[in-house]
NUROPA-358848 format. One record per residue (C-alpha): z, x, y. Coordinates in pm, whole numbers, plus 50000, padded with zeros to 5 digits. Example, Ala and Ser with C-alpha at 12.3 -4.5 7.8 and 13.67 -1.06 7.14 Angstrom:
# residues 2
507805123049550507145136749894
END
This chain:
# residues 694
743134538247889744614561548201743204559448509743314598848618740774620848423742614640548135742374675748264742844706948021746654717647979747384755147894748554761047556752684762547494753464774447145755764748346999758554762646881759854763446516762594749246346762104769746051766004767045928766614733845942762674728945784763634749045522767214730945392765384693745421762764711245197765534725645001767504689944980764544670344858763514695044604766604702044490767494665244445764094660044274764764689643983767964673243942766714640843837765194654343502767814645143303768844615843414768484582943224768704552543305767744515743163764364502643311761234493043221758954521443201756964527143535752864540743517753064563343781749974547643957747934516043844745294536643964745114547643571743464514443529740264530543715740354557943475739964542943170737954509443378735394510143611736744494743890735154461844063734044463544448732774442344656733284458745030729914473044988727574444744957729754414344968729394407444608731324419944300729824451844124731014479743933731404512744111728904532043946726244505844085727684502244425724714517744672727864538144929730214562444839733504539944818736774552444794740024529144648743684531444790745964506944596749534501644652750934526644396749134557144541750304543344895754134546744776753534575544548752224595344840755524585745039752964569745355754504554945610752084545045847748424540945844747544579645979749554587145630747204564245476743494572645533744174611845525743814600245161740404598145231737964619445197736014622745559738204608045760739984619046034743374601546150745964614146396747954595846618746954599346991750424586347127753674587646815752914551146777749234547746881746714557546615743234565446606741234567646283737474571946206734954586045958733014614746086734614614246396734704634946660738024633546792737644599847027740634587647199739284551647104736954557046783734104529646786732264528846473734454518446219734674484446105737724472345968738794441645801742014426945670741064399845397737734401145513738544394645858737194415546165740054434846324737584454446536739194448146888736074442747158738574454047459738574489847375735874486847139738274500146847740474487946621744774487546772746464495346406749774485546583748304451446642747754445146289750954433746168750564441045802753544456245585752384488045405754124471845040751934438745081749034456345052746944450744720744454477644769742024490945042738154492045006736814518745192732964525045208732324562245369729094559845517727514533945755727534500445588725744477445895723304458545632726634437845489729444443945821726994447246085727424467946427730684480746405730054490646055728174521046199730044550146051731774530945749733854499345700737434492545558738684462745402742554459645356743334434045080746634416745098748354407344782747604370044700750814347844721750604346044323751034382344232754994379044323757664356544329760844351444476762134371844798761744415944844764134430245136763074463845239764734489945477763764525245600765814547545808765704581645920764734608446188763744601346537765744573446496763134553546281764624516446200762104494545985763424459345854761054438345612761684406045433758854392345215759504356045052757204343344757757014304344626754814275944576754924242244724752894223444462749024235444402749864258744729751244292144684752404311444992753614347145098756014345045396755964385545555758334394245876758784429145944760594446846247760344482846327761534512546596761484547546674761704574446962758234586146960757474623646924760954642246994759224666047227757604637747463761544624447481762814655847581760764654347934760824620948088760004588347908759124584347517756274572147321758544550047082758074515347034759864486246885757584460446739757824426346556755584409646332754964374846126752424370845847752104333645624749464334645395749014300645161746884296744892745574265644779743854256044400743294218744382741214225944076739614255943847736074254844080737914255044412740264277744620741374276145006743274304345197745154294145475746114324745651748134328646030750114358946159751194373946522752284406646631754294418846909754954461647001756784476047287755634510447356754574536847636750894546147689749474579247828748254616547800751924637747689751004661847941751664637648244754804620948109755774609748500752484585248452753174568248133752904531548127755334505947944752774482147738753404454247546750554444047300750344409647147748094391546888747914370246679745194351346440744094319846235742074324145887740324298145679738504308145348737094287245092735784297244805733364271344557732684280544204729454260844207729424277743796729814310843661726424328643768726904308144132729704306744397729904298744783731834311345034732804299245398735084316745607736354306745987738954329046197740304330646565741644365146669743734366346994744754397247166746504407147464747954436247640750064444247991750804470048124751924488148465754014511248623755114518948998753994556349065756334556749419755404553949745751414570349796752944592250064754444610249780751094612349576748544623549798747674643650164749174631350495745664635550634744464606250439746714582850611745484563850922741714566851034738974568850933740074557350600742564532450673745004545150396748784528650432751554536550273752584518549973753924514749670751244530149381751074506149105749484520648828747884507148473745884478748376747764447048455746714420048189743744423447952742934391447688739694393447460739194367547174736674360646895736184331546705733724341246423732214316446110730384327245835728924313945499728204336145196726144319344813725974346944576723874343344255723744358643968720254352443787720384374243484722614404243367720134426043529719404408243880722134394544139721914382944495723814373044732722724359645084724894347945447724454333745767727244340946057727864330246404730674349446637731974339647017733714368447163735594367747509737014394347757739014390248063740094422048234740324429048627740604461848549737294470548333735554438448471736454438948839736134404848984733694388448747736494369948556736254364248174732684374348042731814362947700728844367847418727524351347147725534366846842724364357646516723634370646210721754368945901722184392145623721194396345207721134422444916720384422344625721004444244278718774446144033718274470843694714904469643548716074487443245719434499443170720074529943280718274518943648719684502043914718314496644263720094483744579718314466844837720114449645205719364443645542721574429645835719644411546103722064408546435720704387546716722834387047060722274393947471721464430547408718854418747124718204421346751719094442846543717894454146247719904477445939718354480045631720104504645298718014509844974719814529544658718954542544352720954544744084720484564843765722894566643440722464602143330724994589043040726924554543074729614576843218727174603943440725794583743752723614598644013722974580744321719954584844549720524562444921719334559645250720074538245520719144531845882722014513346140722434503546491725144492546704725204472446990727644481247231730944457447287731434432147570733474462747787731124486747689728114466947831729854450448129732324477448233732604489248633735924503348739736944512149002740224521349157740834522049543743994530449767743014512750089739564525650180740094552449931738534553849604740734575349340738654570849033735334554048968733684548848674730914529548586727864520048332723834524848328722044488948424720904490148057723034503747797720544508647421722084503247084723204537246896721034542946595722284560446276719714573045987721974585445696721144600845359723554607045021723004626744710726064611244477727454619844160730054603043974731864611343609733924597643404735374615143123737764590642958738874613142702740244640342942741474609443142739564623943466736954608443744734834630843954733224616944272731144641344454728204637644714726294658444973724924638145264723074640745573723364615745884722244613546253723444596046582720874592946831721014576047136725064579247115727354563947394728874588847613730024600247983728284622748202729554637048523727504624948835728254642049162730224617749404730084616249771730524577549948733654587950048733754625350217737784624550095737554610049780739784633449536737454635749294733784645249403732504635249059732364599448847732024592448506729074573548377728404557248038724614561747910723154572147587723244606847609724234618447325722554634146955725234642646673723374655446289726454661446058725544679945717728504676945472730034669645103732994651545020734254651544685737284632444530739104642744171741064624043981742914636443659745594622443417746664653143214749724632743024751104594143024753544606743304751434624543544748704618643787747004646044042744464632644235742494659044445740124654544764737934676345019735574674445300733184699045448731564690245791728874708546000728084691346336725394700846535725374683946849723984675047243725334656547541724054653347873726914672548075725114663048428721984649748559721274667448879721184696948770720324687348415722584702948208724104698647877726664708947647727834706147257730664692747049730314711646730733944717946753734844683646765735004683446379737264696746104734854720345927737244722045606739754690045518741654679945213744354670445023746064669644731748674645044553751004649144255753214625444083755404626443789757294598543606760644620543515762064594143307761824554643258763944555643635762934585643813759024597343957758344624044186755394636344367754194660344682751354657744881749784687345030747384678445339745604710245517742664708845853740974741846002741394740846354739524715846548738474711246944739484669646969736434656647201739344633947405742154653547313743204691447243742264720547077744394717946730745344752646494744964742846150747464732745979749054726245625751634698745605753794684845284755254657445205757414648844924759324620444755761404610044493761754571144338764854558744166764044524544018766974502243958768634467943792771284451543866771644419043732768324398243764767284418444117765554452944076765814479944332763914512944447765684539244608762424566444801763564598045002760674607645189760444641145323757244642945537756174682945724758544701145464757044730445641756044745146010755394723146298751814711446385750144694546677748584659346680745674653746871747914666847136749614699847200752634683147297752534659247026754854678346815755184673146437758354684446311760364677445982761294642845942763504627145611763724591045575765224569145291763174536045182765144510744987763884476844877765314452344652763444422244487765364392444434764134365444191
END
């Protein structure tokens, strides 16, 4: 984070761009009516394999860690596969999860990006859980999860599970709002090599090469992908930009020795080069480079087909630098500082947060049963070692470290048919103490395509290694500039939650309806309070921040998310959130005072995505995205705003290679803000081509 408190900025109208807005719009719609008649020889393309969950009810398993069928799944869960990632024209993962139904995702910095469920607009959202393979990416440094750090290709994704509510009885802690689990395409499910290339506006540059084969009983997926781009245009325009370039390697090997057997041997780094900082104080942005990388084992054991075991280990490793040389302090603050009584010399002002380095090694067995047709159970025992080393949130204490264990189980079982009840419970044990999150569902088949869905579940999260341990404090000679610090004792946030679901299926209008109304609370939530100041009679800033639990969110809501196949060639999938936050936080403590975040929500979100198959070459689709206006807790106050985006695929042959050919036209409309009022969204166009060599 920045080391100077983010003051408010008054608001500057961005300007428009209305004629050049309008001909992109005009280019990519004109080129996409053109394409009507065209014909060309290729295979005939389903516009999204998502018609499979149409006419099937897809198979989960993010919820509870084993496999069941969504209609007996005790969370609301929501499926992105790789089709509806290209058909929407997404880019990055902000273009991703406003898919999704509750979420909110922006990008703080052009290349930084924050995404939550029921958020409230946090610079560093804390209470999602995300996974890549099954694999924690939650990064204990920041307590969040760095989606530039990842190093996954958008086109070697398989799908994404996403369960929206708190799902701590099977993730744990960080699963305290929801959890996400991005599966990768196993090294089987394509062969030979795919190049891919996007260019376009703000100078974006994106280079991937994906190579499939098999050595032997091993097959393997080989993934190196380079990107860059200028950042928001506005941001350039006044100093320094918030581009980055970035470079990432992905090998993942799978391994069958026999039918009962599998082993994935997965490893992967990531390297981006970007500038971090509030877009209202360009002059203080900081060049960082982020690194990480990570090992992954999993084995899998068929013990026989009603038993299997599973045992995963994995090392994640993550570093970032980062400073930048202010000029001389002379320059920065009063002459009257310098000299006695505070003993303040002039010097050069380095600013940022020099070298941070966190790293978790994590093991964890899983034996799933299934006893009958109408009772399953699965049950796991994990271990995790986590490590920080940061001066800058630590002070001197060097590298701290924790250790916590975990024991979890659920269990589905359907005393008659049309019944089904969910039962789980996480039990977390660790130096702030155990934990406890239990979830119970009912399920009830109205008609074996009607399911209503009755849950409740109670969470808690313990905060991270920087949360607990953090003191900072920054000095200038005798001079303290910032200081921020933590209670003795932090407590664990607790979550109570409560869903009213209804899903449909009505296979012969080709049509899925997932609807629910929910109520959840946060009490004891982590935030800062202002405490007044005063060791130092010329300190700059008379107040500090201080982290306690101070804070009570109770968020009323429905979500609902349509699906509907009205012919072979078209697919419209519809999605909308309503949120009502009522809210306290401790402002001060002498005097007492307190404020709200209500706010700090999107009352009204959704979106909506169309795609047509034109012919056996050419599909189309749009995707409309609209958000009331919103007051960002860490960020800005944010007019609503409608944005769409729009592409058109030409699939290809030549020879034995096939080819796609994607313009993307993304904001075919007015500017918006993100996050930011100087983070400026303006019309961009970019062309995706990728060809698949055999």
């Amino acid at each position: 984070m920045l080391f100077t408190p983010h003051t408010s900025k008054a608001c500057h109208p961005s300007p428009l761009r209305g004629v050049d807005q309008l001909s992109a719009a005009a280019c990519v719609f004109g080129i996409l009516l053109s394409c009507g008649s065209t014909n060309a020889a290729f295979a005939a393309h389903d516009s999204l394999t998502e018609a499979d969950l149409l006419s099937d009810i897809p198979v989960i398993s993010v919820a509870t860690g084993m496999d069941q069928a969504l209609n007996r799944s005790p969370a609301s869960i929501t499926i992105i596969d790789q089709q509806m990632i290209a058909d929407s024209g997404a880019l990055n993962w902000v273009d991703v999860f406003r898919l999704v139904p509750g979420f909110q995702a922006y990008a703080v910095n052009a290349n930084r990006f924050a995404i939550s469920y029921h958020g409230v607009g946090q610079e560093f959202p804390n209470h999602l859980e995300v996974m890549v393979d099954g694999r924690s990416v939650y990064e204990p440094i920041q307590s969040t999860v760095i989606w530039s750090s990842l190093g996954i290709d958008l086109d070697d994704i398989e799908r994404i599970e996403i369960v929206r509510g708190p799902n701590a009885p099977t993730q744990g802690s960080n699963a305290f709002l929801g959890a996400v689990n991005i599966i990768t395409r196993a090294p089987i499910q394509d062969a030979g090599t795919r190049l891919k290339v996007i260019s376009g506006d703000n100078r974006t540059r994106e280079v991937a090469l994906r190579h499939n084969n098999n050595l032997g009983t091993a097959d393997y997926r080989l993934s190196v992908n380079y990107r860059h781009n200028n950042g928001f245009p506005d941001i350039d325009a006044f100093g320094p930009d918030d581009g980055e370039e970035a470079l990432s390697f992905a090998l993942r090997t799978t391994l069958t020795p026999n039918l009962n057997n599998s082993l994935d041997v997965d490893v992967g780094f990531s390297r981006q080069d970007t500038e971090f900082g509030y877009p209202s104080s360009t002059e203080e942005f900081i060049p960082v480079r982020y690194y990480s990388q990570y090992q992954r084992l999993h084995w899998d054991h068929l013990v026989s087909d009603k038993q299997d075991f599973q045992l995963q280990f994995y090392r994640n490793y993550f570093r970032a630098y980062g400073t930048a040389n202010l000029g001389l302090l002379s320059t920065l603050v009063p002459p009257f500082l310098f000299g006695a009584p505070f003993n303040l010399v002039d010097q050069p002002f380095i600013f940022g947060f020099h070298t941070m380095e966190s790293e978790r090694y994590d093991l964890e067995g899983r034996y799933r049963h299934q006893f009958s047709d109408r009772l399953k159970w699965t049950v796991g025992l994990g271990a995790r070692h986590e490590s920080v080393d940061s001066t800058l949130f630590l002070g001197d204490r060097g590298k701290v470290d924790e250790q916590s264990f975990r024991i979890f189980s659920h269990s589905e079982w359907s005393p008659w048919q049309r019944l089904t009840f969910n039962a789980g419970m996480m039990v977390e044990h660790s130096i702030q103490g155990t934990l406890i999150s239990p979830r119970l569902s009912l399920n009830y088949d109205l008609h074996p395509d009607h399911t209503l869905r009755l849950s409740g579940a109670r969470g808690k999260r313990t905060p991270s290694i920087t949360e607990t341990n953090e003191r900072l404090v920054y000095r200038a000679g005798d001079l303290i500039l910032e200081d921020q610090r933590r209670t003795e004792e932090l407590d664990e946030e607790q979550i109570t939650n409560i869903e009213l679901a209804y899903l449909a299926r009505l296979p012969d209008h080709n049509m899925t309806l997932d609807f629910k109304l929910f109520w959840e609370e946060i009490d004891d939530g982590l935030e800062d309070y202002k405490e007044s100041f005063n060791d130092f009679p010329a300190n700059l800033d008379t107040s500090r921040l201080v982290r306690d639990n101070i804070a009570t969110w109770e968020t009323r809501g429905a979500e609902m998310e349509l699906t509907y196949r009205p012919g072979d060639h078209t697919y419209i999938r519809l999605h909308y959130t309503y949120l009502d936050l009522d809210s306290e936080l401790i402002q001060t403590l002498a005097p007492l005072t307190f404020t709200d975040v209500d706010n700090s929500m999107p009352r009204h979100a959704g979106g909506l995505l169309v795609n047509h198959r034109l012919n056996d070459a050419f599909s189309a689709g749009v995707t409309l995205y609209h958000q009331n206006e919103v007051e960002w807790l860490s960020g800005d106050f944010i007019d609503e705003f409608t944005r769409l985006d729009a592409q058109i695929t030409y699939r290809f042959k030549t020879g034995s290679s096939a080819g796609k050919l994607q313009l993307i036209g993304q904001n075919l409309g007015d500017n918006y803000n993100e996050f930011y009022e100087e983070n400026v969204f303006e019309t961009r166009v970019l062309l995706k081509a990728t060809l698949d060599f055999p």
